[in-house]
Structure formats: structure tokens, C-alpha cells
C-alpha positions as YAML, in Angstrom:
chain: A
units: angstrom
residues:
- id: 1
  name: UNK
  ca: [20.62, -5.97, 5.78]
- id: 2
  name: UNK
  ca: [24.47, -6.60, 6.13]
- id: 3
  name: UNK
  ca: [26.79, -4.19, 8.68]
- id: 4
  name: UNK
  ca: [28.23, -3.07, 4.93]
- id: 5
  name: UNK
  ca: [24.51, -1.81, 3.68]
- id: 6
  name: UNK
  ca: [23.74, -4.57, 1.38]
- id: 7
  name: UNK
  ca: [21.19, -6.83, 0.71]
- id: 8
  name: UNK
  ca: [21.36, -10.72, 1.44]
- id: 9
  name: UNK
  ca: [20.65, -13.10, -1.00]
- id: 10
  name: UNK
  ca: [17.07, -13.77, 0.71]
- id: 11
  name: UNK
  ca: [16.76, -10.28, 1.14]
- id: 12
  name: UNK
  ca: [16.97, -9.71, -2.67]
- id: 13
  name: UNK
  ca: [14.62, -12.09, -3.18]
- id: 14
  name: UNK
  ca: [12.03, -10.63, -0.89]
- id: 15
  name: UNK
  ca: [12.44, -7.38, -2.88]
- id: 16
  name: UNK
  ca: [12.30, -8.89, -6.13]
- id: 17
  name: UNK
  ca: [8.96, -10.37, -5.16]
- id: 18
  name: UNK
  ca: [7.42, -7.59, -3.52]
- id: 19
  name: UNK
  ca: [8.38, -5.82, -6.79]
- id: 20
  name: UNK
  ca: [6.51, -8.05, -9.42]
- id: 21
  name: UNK
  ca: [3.71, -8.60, -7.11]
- id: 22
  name: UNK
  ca: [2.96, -5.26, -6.72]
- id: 23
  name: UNK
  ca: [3.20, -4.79, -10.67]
- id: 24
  name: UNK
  ca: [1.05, -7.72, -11.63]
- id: 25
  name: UNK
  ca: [-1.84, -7.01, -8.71]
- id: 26
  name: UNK
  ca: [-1.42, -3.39, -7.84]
- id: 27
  name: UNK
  ca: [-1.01, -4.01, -3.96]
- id: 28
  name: UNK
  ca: [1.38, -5.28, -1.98]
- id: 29
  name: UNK
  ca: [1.79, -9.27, -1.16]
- id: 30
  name: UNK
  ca: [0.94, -11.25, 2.02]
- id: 31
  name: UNK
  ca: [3.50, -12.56, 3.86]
- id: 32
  name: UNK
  ca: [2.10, -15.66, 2.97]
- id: 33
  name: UNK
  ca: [2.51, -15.33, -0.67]
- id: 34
  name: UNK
  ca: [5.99, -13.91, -0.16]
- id: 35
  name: UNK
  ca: [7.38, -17.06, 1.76]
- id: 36
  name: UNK
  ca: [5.38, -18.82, -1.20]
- id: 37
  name: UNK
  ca: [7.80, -17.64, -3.52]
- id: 38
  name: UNK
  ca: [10.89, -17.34, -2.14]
- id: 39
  name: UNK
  ca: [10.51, -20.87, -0.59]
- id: 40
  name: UNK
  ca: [9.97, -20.04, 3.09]
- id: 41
  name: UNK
  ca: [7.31, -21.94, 4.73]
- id: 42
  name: UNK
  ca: [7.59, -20.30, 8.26]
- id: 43
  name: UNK
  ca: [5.78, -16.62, 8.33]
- id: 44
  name: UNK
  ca: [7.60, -15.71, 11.05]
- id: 45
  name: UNK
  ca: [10.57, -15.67, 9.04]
- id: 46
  name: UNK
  ca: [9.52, -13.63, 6.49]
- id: 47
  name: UNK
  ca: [7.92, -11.32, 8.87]
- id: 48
  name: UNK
  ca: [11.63, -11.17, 10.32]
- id: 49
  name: UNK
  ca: [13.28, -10.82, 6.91]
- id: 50
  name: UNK
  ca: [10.84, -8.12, 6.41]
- id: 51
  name: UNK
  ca: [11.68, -6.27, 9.79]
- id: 52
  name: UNK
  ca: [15.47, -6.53, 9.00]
- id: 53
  name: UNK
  ca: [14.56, -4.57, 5.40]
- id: 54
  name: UNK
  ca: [12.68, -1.45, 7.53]
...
């Protein structure tokens, strides 16, 4: 999350996933799947992506 509040870019695209996953499977992605689909191969950054968004 910015200093103004708002989302980055990859930030919104984290959400968006975490979104439709949860509406096509019922439960929440891996953080696997979500670098899958937002094009991040490391799961460390998606894990920190993720921590910035708590």
C-alpha cells in the first residue's frame, strides 16, 4: 500500500485474483497460484506483497 492509502498496480492485481479465486473454488488461493497469475515466479514476493496488503 502507498503512504496516500492506495493500492499499487501489483497490489490490485493480487486482489483481483484473490477475488475470482475465491469465487470460482470457494477458498482462498496459494501463494503459489497467486504469483501464477499475476506473473511472479518468486513466493517470497508474493508473500511480501501480501504482508504489505495486511
Amino acid at each position: 500500500m502507498r503512504y496516500d492509502g492506495t493500492l499499487s498496480d501489483r497490489q490490485e492485481a493480487i486482489m483481483r485474483v484473490i477475488r475470482s479465486w475465491i469465487f470460482e473454488h470457494g477458498q482462498g488461493p496459494t501463494i503459489r497460484q497467486i504469483g501464477e497469475r499475476v506473473g511472479l515466479s518468486s513466493t517470497s514476493s508474493v508473500a511480501y506483497q501480501l504482508g504489505r496488503l495486511a
